[in-house]
N, C-alpha and C positions, 0 to 999 in steps of 0.2 A: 437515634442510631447514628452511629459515627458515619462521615460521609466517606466513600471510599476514594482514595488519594492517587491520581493519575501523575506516571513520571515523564518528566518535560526535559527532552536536550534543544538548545539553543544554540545555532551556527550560523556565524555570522562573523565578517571580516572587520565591519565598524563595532567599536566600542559604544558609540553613543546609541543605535542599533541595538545593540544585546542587554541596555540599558532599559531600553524605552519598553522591549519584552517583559524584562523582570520584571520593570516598575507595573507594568499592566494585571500582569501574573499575579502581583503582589495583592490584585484589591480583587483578587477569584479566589473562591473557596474551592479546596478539593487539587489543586495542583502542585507540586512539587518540584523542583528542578533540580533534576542530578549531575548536569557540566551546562556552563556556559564557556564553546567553544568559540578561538577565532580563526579557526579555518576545518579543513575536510580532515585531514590527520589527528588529530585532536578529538574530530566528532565520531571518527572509526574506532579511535579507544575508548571513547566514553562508551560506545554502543557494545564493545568487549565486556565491560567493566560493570553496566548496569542494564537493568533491564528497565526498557523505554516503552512509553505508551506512545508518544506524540516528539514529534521534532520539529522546531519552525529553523525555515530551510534559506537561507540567501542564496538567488540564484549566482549572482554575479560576484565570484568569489576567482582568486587567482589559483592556476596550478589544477586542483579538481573543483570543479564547478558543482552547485548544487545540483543540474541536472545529471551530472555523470553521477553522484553520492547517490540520489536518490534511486538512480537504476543498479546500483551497487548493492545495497541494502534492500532490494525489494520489498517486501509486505512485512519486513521487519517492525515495523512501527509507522504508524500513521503521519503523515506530512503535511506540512500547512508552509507553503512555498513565500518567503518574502521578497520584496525586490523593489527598485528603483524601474524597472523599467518593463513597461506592459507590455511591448512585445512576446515575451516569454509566456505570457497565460497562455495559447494555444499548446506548444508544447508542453507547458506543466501539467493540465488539464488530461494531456492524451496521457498519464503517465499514473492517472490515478491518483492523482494527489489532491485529500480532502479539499484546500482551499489555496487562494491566491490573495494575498495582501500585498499591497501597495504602497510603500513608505512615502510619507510618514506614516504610518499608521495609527489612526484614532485609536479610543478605546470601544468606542461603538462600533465599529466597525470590525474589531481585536476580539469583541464578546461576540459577535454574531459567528465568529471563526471558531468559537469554542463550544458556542451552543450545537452548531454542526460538528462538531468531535462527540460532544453527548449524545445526538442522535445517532449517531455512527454506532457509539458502544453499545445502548440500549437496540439497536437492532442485531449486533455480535453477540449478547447476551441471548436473545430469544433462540435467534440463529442456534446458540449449543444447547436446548431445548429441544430441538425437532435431532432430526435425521434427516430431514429432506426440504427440498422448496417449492414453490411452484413459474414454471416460466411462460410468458405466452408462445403460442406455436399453433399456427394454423384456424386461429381466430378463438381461441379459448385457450384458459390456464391448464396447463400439464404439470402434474406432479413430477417433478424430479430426484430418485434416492441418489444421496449421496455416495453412497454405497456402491449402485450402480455405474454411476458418472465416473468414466476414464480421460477422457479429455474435453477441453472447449476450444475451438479455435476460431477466427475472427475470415471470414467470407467475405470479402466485399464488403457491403452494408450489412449483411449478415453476420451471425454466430451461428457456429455448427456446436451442438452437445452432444457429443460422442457417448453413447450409451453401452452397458453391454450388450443388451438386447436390440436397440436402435439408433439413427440418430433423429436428433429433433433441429428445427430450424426456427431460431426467432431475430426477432429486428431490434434486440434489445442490442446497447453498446456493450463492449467490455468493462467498462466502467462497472455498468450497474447488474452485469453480472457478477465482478469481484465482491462487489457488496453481498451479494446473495451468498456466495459460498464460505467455509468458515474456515478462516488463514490457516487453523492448525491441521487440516487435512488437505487444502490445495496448493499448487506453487504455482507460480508464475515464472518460465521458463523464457519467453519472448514476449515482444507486445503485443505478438498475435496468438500466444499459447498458453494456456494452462491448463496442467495436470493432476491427477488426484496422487499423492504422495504413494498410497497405499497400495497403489498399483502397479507403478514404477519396478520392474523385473531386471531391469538392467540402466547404467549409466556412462557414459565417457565424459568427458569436457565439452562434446560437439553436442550430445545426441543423450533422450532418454530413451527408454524403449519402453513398452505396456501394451502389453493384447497385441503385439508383433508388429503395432507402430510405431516407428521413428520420428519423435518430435524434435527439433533442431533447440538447442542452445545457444542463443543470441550472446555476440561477445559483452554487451553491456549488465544482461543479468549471471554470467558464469559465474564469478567470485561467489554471489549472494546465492545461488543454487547448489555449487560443489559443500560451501560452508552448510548450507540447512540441512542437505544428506548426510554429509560425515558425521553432523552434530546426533542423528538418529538413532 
């Protein structure tokens, strides 16, 4: 069986940088790269132009920064952040972004980052099998429908899952919540929100509406939100 071939953009201001990715890429089977860019404008047309599975991301880029790109693009395609400089992990981390590599970066190191892209898809893959998940809440797993579920938003140390019927309260992060839901039916509208597409009754640039709640639109994800709607 032919293996199925995942598409790769590269953003990255060094040359020698976007070099050391190819050459990595080169000795993995299953990847493809459709631009290797050297800055943000360049990686916003590639992402026009083709459709991406995975982007390895330089944070410290001039003009637009990988962290502003990647709150631009939401859940458009999967991120695997690179940099010089560790500082940045905590942010990158809060932002949902599969991994964090460290220039130089090994190849051991390059394949552990892809091996976690793999488990990612193969839990995407089961994910559009089901219709629902299950989340802890109240010392046992709850079944969650999809279907049902209008919004999530981030409490404290908390998630609240807004249900038609109820809500539910777990101590799970946003993070591994997003994991659980499946991108073609939820958006990520702020870092503390996301919504089920389907439910979405109304929209402005500030504000969605659903079930007569008002979830705010963060100015970092609007671009990537106004684009997923109109695209609908």
């Amino acid at each position: 069986m032919k293996m199925k071939q995942h598409s790769v953009l590269i953003i990255d201001d060094e040359p020698m940088a976007r070099e050391v990715i190819e050459r990595h890429l080169s000795k993995m089977e299953g990847y493809t790269i459709v631009a290797s860019c050297k800055n943000a404008a360049e990686g916003f047309s590639a992402l026009h132009s083709h459709t991406v599975d995975l982007i390895f991301l330089d944070i410290n880029m001039p003009e637009v920064t990988g962290l502003m790109f990647a709150k631009a693009i939401g859940n458009k395609a999967t991120i695997i952040f690179t940099t010089a400089y560790r500082e940045y992990a905590v942010e990158g981390f809060e932002m949902n972004v599969l991994d964090y590599l460290v220039k130089p970066i090994s190849l051991e190191r390059f394949a552990m980052a892809l091996q976690k892209f793999q488990e990612l898809k193969a839990v995407e893959n089961t994910q559009e099998s089901y219709d629902f998940t299950f989340f802890r809440c109240d010392r046992k797993m709850v079944k969650i429908d999809f279907e049902t579920l209008l919004y999530v938003e981030s409490f404290g140390d908390y998630i609240k899952l807004h249900t038609v019927q109820k809500t539910y309260v777990t101590r799970e992060t946003m993070k591994n919540v997003l994991t659980k839901l499946p991108s073609a039916k939820f958006l990520r509208v702020h870092r503390s929100s996301v919504v089920a597409i389907s439910k979405i009754e109304s929209y402005t640039n500030e504000l969605v509406i659903l079930n007569n709640n008002a979830i705010a639109i963060s100015r970092g994800y609007r671009e990537m939100v106004q684009e997923r709607l109109e695209n609908i």
